[in-house]
N, C-alpha and C positions, 0 to 999 in steps of 0.2 A: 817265584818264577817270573822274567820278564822273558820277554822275545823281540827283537826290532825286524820285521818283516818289508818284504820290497813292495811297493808300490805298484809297481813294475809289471812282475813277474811273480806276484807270491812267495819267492823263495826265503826262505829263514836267514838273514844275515848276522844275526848277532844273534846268545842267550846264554843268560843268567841263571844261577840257581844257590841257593842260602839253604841250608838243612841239611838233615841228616839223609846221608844215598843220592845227594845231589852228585856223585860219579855217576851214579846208575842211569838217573838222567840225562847228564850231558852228551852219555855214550849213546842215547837213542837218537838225540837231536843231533849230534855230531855227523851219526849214518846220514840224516837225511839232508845234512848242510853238504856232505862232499859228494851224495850222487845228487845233488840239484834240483832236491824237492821239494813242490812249494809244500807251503805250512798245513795244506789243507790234507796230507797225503796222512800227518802225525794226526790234524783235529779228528779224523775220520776213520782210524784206523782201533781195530777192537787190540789193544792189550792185554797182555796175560795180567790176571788179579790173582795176590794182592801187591802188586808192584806200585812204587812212588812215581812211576814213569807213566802210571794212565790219568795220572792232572794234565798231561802234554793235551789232552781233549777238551778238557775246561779251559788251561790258557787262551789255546786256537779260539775256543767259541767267542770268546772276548773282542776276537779282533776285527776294527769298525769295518761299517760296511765301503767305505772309500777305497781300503784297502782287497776286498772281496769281489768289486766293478770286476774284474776281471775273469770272475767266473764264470761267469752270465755267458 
């Protein structure tokens, strides 16, 4: 999984995904690309297990803190 996240505004503008159920993935982060939610709405949210769509938690927690100033 990669992700390229705004600086900005947190919102998810790009993502990637290589594997098996990477559909299953893209359909979660796709929901959250077209209603305009930043990335932290997927790091923070509990998904159903055992789904390939709850690493969307572990990617987000990766992402530096320059990009996260804006939480604050």
């Amino acid at each position: 999984m990669k992700a390229l996240i705004s600086e900005r505004d947190d919102r998810i503008l790009g993502f990637t995904m290589i594997g098996a159920e990477a559909g299953e993935v893209m359909a979660v982060v796709q929901t959250a690309m077209l209603a305009g939610l930043p990335y932290t709405a997927l790091r923070d949210a509990v998904i159903a297990h055992p789904t390939l769509a709850e690493g969307l938690g572990a990617l987000f927690s990766t992402v530096p803190a320059q990009a996260r100033a804006s939480e604050a």
